[in-house]
Backbone as numpy.savetxt, mean C-alpha at the origin, in Angstrom:
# Nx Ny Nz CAx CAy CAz Cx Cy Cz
3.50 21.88 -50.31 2.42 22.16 -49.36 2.30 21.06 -48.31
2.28 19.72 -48.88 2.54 18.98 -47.58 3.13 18.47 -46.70
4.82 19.20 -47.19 6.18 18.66 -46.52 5.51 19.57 -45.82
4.61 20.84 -45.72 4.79 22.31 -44.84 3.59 22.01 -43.60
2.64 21.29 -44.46 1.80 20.76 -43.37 2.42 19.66 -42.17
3.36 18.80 -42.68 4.03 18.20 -42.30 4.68 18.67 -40.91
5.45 20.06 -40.98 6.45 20.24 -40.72 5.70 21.16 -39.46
4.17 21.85 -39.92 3.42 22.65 -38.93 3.15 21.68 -37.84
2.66 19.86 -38.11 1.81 19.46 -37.25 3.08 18.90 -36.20
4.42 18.40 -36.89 5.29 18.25 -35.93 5.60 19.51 -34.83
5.39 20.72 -35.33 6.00 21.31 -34.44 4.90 21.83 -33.29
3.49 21.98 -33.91 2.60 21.30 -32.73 2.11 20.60 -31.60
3.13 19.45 -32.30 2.99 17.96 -31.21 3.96 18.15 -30.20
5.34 18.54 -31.05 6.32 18.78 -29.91 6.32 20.29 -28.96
5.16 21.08 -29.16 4.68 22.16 -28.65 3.84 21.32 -27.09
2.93 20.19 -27.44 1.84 20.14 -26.61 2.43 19.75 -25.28
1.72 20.31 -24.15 2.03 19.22 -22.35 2.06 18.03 -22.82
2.67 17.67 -21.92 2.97 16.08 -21.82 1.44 15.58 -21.49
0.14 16.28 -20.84 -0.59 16.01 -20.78 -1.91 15.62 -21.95
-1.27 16.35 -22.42 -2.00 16.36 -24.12 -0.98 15.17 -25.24
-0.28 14.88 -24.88 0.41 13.51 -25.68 -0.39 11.98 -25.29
-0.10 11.30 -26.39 -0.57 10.16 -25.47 0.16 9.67 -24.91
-0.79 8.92 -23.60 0.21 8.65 -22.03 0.15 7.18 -22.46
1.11 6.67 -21.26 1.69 5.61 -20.93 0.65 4.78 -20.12
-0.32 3.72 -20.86 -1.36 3.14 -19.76 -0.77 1.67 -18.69
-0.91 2.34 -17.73 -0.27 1.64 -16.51 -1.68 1.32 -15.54
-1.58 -0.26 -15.59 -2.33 -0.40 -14.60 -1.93 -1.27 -13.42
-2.29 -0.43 -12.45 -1.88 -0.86 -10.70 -3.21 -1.15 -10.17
-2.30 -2.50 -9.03 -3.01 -3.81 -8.80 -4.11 -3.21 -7.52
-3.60 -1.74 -7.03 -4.72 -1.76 -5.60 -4.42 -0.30 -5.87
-4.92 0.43 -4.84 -5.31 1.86 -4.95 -3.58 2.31 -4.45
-3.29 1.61 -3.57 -1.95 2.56 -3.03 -0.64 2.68 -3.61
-0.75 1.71 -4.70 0.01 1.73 -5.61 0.07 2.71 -6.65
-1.36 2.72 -6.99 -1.88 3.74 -8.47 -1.60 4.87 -7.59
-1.87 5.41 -6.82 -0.95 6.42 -6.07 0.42 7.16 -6.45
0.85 5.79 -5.90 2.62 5.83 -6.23 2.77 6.20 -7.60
2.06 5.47 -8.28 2.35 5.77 -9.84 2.15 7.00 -10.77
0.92 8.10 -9.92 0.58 8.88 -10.59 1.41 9.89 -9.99
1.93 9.73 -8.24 2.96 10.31 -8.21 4.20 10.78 -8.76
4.15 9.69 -9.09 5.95 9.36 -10.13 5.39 9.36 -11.58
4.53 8.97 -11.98 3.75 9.49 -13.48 3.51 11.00 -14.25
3.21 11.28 -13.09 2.17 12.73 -13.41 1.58 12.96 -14.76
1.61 13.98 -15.43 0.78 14.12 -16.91 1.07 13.10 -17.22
2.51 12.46 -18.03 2.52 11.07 -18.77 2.26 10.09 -18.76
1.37 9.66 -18.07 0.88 8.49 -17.26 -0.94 8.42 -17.28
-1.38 7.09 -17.55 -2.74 7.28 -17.87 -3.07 5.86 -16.71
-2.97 6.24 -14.87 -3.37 5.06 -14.51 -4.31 4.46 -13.94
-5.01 3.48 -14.34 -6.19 2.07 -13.85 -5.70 1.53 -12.49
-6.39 1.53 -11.78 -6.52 0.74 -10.38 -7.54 0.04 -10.22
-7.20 -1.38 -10.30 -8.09 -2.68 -10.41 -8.99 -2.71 -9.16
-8.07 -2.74 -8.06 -9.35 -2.73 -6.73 -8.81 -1.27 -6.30
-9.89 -0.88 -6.59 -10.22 0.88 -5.70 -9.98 0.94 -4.69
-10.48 2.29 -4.19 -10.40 2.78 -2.60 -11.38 2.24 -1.95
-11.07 1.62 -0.73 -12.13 0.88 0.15 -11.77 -0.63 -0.13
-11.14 -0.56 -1.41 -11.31 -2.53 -1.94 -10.48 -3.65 -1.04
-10.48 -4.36 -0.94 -9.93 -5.54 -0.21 -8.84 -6.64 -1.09
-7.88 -5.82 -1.35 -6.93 -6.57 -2.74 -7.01 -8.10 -2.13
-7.00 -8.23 -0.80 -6.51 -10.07 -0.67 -7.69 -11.04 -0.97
-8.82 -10.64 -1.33 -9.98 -11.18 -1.47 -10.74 -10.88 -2.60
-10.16 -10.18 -3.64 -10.44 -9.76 -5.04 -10.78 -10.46 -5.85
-12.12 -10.36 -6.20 -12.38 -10.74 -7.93 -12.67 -10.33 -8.88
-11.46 -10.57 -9.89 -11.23 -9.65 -11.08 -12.64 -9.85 -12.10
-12.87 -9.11 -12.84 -13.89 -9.00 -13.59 -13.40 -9.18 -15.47
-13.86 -9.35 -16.45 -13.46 -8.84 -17.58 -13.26 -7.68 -18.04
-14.02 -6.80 -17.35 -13.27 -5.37 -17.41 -11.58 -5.45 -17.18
-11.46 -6.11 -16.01 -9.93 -5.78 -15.67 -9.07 -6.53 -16.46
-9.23 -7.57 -17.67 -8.61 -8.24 -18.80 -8.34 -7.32 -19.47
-9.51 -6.62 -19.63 -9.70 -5.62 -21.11 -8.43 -4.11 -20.71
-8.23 -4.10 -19.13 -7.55 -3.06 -18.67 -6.11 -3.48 -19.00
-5.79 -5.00 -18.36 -4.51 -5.00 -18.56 -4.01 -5.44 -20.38
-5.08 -5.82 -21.29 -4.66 -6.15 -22.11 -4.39 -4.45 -23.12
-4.59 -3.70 -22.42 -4.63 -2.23 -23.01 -3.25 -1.99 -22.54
-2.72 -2.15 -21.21 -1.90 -1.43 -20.47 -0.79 -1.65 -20.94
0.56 -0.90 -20.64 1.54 -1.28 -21.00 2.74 -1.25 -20.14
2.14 -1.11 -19.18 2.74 -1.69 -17.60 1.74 -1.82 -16.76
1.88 -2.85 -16.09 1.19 -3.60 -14.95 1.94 -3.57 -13.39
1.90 -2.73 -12.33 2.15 -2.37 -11.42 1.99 -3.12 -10.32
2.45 -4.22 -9.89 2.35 -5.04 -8.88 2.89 -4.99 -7.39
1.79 -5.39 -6.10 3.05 -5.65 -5.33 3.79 -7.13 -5.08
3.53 -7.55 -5.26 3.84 -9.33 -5.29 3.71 -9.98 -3.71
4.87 -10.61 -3.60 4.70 -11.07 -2.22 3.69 -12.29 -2.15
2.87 -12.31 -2.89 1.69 -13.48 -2.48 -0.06 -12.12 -2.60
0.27 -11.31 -2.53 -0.31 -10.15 -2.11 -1.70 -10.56 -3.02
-1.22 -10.44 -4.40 -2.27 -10.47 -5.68 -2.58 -12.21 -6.23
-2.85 -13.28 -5.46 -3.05 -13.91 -5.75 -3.85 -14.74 -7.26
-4.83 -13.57 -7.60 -6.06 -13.78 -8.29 -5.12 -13.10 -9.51
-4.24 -12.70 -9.53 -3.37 -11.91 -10.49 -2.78 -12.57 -11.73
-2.09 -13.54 -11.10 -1.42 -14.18 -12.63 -2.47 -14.92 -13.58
-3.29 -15.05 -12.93 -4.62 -15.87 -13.91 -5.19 -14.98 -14.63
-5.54 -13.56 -14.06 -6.23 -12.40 -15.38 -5.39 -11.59 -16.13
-3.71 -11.92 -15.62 -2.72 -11.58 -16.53 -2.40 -12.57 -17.84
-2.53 -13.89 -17.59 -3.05 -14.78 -18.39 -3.87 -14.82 -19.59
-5.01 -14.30 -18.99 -6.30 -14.77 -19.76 -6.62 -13.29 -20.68
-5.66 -12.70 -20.55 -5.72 -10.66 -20.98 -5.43 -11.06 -22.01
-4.17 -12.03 -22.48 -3.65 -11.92 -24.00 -2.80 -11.15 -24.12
-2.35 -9.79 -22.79 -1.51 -8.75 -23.45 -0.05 -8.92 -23.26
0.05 -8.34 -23.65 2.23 -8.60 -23.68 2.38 -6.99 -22.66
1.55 -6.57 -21.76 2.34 -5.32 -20.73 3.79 -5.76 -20.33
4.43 -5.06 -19.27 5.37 -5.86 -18.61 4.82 -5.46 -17.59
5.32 -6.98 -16.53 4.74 -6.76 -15.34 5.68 -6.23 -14.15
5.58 -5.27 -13.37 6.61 -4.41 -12.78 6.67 -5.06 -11.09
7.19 -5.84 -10.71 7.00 -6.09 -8.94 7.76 -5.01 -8.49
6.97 -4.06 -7.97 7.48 -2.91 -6.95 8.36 -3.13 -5.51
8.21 -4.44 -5.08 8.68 -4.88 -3.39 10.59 -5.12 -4.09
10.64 -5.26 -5.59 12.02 -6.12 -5.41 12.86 -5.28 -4.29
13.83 -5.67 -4.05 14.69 -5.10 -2.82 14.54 -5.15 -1.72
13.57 -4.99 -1.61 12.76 -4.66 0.21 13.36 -6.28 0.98
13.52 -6.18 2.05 13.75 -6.88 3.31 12.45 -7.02 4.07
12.05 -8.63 3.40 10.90 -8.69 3.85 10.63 -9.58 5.23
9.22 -9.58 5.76 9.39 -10.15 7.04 8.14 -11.32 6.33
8.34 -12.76 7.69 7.83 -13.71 7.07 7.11 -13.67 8.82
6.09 -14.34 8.55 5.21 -14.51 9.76 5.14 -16.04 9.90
5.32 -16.23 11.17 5.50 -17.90 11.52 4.18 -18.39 11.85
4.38 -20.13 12.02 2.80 -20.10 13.09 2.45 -19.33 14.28
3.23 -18.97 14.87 2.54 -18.23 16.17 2.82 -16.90 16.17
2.79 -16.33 14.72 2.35 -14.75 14.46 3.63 -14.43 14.31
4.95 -14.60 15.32 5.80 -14.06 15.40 6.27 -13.37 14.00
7.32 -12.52 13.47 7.92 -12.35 12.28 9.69 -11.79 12.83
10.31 -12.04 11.40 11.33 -11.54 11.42 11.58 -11.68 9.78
13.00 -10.81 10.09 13.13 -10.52 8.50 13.95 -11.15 7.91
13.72 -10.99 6.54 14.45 -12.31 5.61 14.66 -11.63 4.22
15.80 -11.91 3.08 15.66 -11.49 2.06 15.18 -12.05 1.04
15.08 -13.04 1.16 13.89 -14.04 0.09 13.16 -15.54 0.56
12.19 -15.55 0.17 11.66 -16.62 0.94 10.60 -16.85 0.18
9.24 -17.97 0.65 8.85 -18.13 0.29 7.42 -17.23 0.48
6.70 -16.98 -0.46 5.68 -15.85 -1.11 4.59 -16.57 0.39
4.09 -17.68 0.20 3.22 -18.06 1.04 3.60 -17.97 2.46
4.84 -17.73 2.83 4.36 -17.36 4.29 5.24 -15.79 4.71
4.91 -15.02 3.47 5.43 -13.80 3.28 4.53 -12.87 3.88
4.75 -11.85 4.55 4.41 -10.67 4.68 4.36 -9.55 3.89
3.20 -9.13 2.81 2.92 -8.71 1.77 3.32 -6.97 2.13
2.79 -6.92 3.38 2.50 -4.93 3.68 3.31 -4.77 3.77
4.62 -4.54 2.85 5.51 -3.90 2.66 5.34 -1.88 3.25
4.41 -1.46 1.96 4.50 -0.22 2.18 3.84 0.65 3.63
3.88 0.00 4.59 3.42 -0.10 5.77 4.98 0.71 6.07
6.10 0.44 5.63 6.88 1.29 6.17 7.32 2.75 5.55
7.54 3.85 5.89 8.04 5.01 4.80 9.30 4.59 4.28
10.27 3.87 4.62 11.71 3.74 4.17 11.37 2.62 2.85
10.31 1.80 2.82 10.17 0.73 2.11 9.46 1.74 1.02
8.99 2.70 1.55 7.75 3.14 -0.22 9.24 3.66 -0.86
10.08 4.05 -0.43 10.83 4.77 -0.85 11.28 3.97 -2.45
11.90 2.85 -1.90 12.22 1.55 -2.99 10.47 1.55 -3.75
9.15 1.15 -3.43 8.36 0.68 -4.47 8.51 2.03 -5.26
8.59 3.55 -4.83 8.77 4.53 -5.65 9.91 4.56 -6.76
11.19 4.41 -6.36 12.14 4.36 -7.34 12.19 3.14 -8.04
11.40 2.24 -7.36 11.44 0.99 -8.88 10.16 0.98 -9.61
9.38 1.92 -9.48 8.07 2.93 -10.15 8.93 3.21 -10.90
9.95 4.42 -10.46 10.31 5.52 -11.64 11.79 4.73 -12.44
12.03 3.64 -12.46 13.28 2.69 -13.21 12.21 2.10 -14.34
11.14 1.69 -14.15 10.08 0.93 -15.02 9.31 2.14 -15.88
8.83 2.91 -15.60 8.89 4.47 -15.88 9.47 4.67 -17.22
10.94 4.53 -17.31 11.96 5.57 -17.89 12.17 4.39 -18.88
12.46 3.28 -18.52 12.86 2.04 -19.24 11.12 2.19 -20.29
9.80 1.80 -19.81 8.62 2.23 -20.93 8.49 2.96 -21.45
9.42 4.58 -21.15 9.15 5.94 -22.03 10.43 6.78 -21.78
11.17 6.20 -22.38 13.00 6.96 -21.77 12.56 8.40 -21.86
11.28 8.73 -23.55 11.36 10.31 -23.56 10.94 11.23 -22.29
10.15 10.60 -21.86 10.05 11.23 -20.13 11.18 10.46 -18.79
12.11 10.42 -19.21 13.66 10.16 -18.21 13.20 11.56 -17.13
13.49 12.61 -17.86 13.54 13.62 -16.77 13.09 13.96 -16.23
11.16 14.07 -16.66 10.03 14.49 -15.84 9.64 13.16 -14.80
10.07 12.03 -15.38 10.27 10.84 -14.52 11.17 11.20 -12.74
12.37 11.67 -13.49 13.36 11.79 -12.27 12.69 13.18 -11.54
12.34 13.94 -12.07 12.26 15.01 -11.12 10.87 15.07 -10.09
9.68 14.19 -10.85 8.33 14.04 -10.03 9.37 13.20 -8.28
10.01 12.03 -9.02 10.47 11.34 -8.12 11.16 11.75 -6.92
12.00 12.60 -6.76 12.94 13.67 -6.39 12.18 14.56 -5.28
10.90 15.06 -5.92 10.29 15.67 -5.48 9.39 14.48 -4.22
8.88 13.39 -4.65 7.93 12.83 -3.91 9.15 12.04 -2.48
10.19 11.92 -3.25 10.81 11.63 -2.42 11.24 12.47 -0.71
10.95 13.50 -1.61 11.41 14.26 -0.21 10.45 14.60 0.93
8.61 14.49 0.18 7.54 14.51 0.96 7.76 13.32 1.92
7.94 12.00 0.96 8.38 10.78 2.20 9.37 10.41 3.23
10.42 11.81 3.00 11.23 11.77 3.85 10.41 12.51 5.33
9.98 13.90 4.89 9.46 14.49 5.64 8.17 13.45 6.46
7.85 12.62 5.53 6.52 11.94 6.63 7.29 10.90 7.27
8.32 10.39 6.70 9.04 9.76 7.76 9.66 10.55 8.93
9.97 11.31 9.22 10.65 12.66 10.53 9.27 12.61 10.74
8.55 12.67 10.61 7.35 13.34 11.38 6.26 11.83 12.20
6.33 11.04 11.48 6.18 9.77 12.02 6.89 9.35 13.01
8.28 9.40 13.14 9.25 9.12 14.02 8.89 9.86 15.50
8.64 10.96 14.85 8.83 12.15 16.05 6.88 12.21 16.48
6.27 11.37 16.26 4.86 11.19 17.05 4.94 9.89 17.70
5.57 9.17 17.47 5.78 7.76 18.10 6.59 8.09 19.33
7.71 9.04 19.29 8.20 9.60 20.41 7.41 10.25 21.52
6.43 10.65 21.14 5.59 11.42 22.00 4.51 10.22 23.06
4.64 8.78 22.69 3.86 8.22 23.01 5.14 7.29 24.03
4.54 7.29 25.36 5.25 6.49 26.24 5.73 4.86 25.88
6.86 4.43 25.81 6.98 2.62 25.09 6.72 1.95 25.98
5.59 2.06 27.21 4.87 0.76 27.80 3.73 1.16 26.89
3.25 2.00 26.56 1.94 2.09 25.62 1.70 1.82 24.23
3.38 1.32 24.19 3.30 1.65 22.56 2.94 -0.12 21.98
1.73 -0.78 22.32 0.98 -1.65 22.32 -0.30 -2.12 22.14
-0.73 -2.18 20.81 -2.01 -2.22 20.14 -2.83 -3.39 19.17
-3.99 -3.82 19.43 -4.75 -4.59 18.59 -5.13 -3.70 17.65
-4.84 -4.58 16.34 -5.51 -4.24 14.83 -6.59 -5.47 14.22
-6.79 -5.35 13.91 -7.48 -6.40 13.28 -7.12 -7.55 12.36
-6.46 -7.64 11.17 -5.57 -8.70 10.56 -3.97 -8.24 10.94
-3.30 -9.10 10.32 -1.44 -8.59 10.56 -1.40 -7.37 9.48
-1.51 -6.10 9.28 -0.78 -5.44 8.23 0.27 -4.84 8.77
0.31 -4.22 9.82 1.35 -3.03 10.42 2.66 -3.66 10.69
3.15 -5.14 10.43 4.54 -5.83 10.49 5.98 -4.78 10.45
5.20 -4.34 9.26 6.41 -3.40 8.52 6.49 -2.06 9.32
5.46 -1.51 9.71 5.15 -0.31 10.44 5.98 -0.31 11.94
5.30 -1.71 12.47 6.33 -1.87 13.96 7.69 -1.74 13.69
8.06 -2.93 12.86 9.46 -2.80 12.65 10.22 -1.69 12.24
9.46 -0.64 12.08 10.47 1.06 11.55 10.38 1.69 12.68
9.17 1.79 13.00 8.70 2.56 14.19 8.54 2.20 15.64
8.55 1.10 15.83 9.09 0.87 17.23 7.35 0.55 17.98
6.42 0.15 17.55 5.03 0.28 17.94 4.55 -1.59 17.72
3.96 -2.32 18.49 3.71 -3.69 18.74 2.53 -3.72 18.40
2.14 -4.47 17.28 0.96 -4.53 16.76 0.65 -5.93 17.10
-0.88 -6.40 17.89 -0.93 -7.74 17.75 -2.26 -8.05 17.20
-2.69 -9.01 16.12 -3.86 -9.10 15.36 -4.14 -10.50 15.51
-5.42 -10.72 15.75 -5.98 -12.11 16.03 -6.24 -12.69 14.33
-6.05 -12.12 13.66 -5.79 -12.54 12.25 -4.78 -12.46 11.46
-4.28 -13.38 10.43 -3.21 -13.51 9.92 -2.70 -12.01 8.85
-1.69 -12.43 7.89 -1.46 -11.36 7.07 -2.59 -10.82 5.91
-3.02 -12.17 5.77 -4.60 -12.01 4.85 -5.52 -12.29 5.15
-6.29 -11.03 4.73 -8.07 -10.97 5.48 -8.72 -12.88 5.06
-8.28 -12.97 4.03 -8.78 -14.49 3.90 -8.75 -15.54 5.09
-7.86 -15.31 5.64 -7.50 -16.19 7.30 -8.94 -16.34 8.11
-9.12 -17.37 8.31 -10.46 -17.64 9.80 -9.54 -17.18 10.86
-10.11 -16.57 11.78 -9.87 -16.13 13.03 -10.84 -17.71 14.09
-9.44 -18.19 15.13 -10.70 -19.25 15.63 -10.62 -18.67 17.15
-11.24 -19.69 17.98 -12.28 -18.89 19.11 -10.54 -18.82 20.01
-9.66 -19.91 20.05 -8.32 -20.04 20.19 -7.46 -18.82 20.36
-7.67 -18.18 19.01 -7.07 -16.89 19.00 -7.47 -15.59 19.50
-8.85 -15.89 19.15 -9.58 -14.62 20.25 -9.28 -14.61 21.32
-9.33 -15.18 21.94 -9.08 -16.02 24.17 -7.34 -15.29 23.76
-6.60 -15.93 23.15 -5.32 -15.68 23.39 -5.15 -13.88 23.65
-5.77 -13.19 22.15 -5.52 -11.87 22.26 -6.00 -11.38 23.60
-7.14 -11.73 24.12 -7.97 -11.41 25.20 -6.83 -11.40 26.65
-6.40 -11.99 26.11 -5.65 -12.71 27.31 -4.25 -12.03 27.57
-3.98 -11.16 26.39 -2.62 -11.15 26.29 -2.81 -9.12 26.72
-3.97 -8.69 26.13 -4.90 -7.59 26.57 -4.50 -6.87 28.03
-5.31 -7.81 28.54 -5.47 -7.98 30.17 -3.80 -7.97 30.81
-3.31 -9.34 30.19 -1.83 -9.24 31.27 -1.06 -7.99 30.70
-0.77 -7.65 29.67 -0.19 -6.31 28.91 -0.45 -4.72 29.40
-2.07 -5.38 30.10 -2.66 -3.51 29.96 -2.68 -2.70 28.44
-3.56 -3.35 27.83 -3.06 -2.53 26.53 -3.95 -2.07 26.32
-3.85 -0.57 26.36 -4.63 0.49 26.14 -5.70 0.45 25.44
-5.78 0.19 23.74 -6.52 0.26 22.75 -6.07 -0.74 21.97
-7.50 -0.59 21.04 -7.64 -1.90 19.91 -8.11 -0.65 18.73
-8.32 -1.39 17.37 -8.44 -0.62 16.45 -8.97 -1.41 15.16
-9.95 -0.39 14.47 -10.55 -0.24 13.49 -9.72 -0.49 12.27
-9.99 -1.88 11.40 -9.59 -1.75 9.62 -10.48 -1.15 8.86
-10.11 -0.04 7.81 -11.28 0.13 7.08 -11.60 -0.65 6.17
-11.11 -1.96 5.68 -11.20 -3.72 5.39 -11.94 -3.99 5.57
-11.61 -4.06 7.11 -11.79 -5.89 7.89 -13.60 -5.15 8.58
-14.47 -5.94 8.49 -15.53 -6.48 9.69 -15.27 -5.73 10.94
-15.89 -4.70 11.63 -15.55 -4.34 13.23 -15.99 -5.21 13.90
-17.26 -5.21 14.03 -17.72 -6.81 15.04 -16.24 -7.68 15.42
-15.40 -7.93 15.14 -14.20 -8.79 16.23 -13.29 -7.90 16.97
-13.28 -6.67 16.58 -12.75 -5.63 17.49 -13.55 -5.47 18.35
-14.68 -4.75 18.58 -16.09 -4.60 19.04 -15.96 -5.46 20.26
-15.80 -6.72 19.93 -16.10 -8.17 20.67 -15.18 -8.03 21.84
-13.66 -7.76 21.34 -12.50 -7.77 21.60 -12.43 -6.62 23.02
-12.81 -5.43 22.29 -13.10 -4.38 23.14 -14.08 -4.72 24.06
-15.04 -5.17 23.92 -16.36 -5.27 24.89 -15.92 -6.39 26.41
-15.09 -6.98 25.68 -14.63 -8.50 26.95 -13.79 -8.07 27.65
-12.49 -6.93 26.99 -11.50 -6.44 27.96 -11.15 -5.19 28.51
-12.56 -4.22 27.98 -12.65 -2.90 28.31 -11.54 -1.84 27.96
-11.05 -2.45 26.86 -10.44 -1.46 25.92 -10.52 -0.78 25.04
-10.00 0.73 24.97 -11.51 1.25 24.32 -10.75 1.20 22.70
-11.84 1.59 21.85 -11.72 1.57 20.52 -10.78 3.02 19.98
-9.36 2.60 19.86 -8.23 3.91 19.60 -9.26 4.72 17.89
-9.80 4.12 17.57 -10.01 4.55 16.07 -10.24 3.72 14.56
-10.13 4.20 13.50 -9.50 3.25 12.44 -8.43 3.51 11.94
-7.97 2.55 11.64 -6.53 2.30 10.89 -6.80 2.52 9.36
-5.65 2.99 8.45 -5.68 2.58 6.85 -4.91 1.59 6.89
-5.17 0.18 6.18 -4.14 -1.06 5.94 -3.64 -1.24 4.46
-4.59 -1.50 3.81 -4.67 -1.82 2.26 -5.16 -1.21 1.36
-5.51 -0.16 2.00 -6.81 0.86 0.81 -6.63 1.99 1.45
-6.40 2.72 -0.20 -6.86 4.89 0.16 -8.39 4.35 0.34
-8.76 5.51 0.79 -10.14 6.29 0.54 -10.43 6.88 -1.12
-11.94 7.25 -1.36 -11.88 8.16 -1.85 -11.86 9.66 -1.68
-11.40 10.26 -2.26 -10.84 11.79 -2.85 -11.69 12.62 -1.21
-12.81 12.59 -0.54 -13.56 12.81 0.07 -13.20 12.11 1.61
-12.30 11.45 1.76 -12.25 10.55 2.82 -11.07 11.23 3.95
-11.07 10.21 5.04 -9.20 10.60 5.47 -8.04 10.12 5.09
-7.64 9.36 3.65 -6.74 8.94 3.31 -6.64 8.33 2.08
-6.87 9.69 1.05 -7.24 9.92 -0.70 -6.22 9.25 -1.15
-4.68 9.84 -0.28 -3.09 9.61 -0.97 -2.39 9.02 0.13
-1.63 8.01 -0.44 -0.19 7.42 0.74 -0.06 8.28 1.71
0.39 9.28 1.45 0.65 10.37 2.72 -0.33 10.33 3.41
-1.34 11.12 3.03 -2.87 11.15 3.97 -2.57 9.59 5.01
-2.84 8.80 3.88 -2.93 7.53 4.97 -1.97 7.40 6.50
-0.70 7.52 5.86 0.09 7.30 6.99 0.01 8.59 8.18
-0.34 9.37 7.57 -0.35 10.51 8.29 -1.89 10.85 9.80
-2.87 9.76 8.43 -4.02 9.46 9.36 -3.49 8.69 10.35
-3.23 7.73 10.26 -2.51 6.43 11.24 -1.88 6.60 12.35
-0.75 7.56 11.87 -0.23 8.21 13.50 -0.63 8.98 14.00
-1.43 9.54 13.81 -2.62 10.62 14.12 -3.20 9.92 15.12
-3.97 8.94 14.47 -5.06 7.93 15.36 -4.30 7.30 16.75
-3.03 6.83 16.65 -2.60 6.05 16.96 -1.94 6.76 18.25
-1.18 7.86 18.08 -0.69 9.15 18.40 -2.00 9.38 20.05
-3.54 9.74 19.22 -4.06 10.28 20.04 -4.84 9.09 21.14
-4.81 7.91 20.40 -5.16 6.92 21.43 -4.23 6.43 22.64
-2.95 6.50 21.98 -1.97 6.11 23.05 -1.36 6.83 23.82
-0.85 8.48 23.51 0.01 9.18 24.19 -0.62 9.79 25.53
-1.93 9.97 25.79 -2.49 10.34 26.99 -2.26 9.30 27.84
């Protein structure tokens, strides 16, 4: 009778969705990541996002909740770069043995000098790194497939539903890449010249062909001084540059300011570092980027 009970509850278990098994607890370091993950996760996947939608990952403070998250988890979803500063200390103090996954490996990253400039480099140093990787579609491509390598390696038994979510998301990011390409085209390249508010869009110019200039560094942590304001102001005026723009981050008041001195009008907001929530314009990666050239699209191409 109980080899039979035995033999009923196995064939039960291996009956149930993958949704009804227990999942794989993965916790990712910012919202656009946990994204990626539940993308490439789907049912098997149970994932925590430490700073939410709206949150400000470069200025984060972790709580004991988020110990108690990663000491549960059994992957930890990072972007590195310098990005998660506050990170290795509550990975520390968790106690847990997760593994910790850096999503950027591969990527060709760009380093920002003192005078903003950037160019690209394949390894360097974290502190004067340019974190916004996924600012480009060709770059999510890599944090996605080294999602779904970390994936398969924590739960080989989902290898396949692993590969095929991937497969699939992959091809949405192809398509938002063609379609990104082909709205940037629509916008004249003396126009294609815009204030943001900190540096995130590095990665974005460099795919897409669009000049982002920010009176603040790569992290919202940066003082903006009166130096740099005058400069952008300045650079405004001799440029003719159309529009400036909204972080849903950063403080408007220095755009505002920015706009008010050189009569440029406000193109919109940008997504930099944060979805929205579920209710917003930019729930999922896609949404986001899709908001962006949208905004960007309708401020500049007239």
């Amino acid at each position: 009778m109980i080899r039979i009970a035995v033999v009923v509850l196995s064939l039960l278990a291996a009956a149930l969705p993958a949704g009804a098994q227990e999942r794989i607890g993965v916790v990712a370091s910012f919202s656009i990541l946990g994204d990626f993950v539940r993308s490439v996760g789907g049912d098997r996947v149970a994932v925590t996002t430490l700073v939410g939608p709206t949150g400000d990952v470069h200025v984060y403070t972790p709580s004991p909740r988020d110990a108690k998250q990663i000491a549960d988890a059994k992957l930890v979803v990072v972007n590195g770069l310098g990005l998660e500063g506050w990170l290795p200390r509550l990975v520390q103090s968790s106690g847990g043995k997760a593994t910790i996954v850096t999503v950027t490996k591969g990527i060709k990253t760009r380093e920002a000098d003192k005078d903003g400039e950037a160019h690209g480099h394949s390894h360097g140093d974290d502190e004067h790194t340019d974190p916004h990787a996924w600012q480009s579609v060709p770059n999510a491509r890599i944090y996605v497939a080294n999602i779904r390598d970390a994936l398969i390696a924590a739960d080989p038994a989902g290898e396949a539903s692993y590969r095929a979510n991937t497969e699939a998301y992959l091809a949405k990011l192809d398509a938002l890449d063609r379609d990104v390409r082909e709205q940037v085209a629509k916008i004249p390249p003396t126009a294609r010249k815009v204030i943001s508010t900190h540096d995130a869009f590095g990665y974005f110019a460099d795919a897409y062909g669009i000049t982002f200039i920010a009176p603040q560094g790569v992290s919202t942590e940066s003082e903006v001084s009166a130096r740099d304001v005058a400069r952008i102001i300045k650079q405004i005026r001799a440029s003719k540059i159309p529009a400036v723009f909204l972080e849903n981050i950063s403080d408007p008041r220095l755009i505002q300011r920015i706009a008010a001195e050189t009569g440029a009008k406000i193109g919109g907001t940008l997504y930099s570092d944060s979805l929205t929530a579920e209710n917003g314009d930019a729930p999922t990666y896609i949404d986001m980027v899709r908001h962006n050239i949208r905004t960007l699209t309708s401020a500049l191409a007239g």
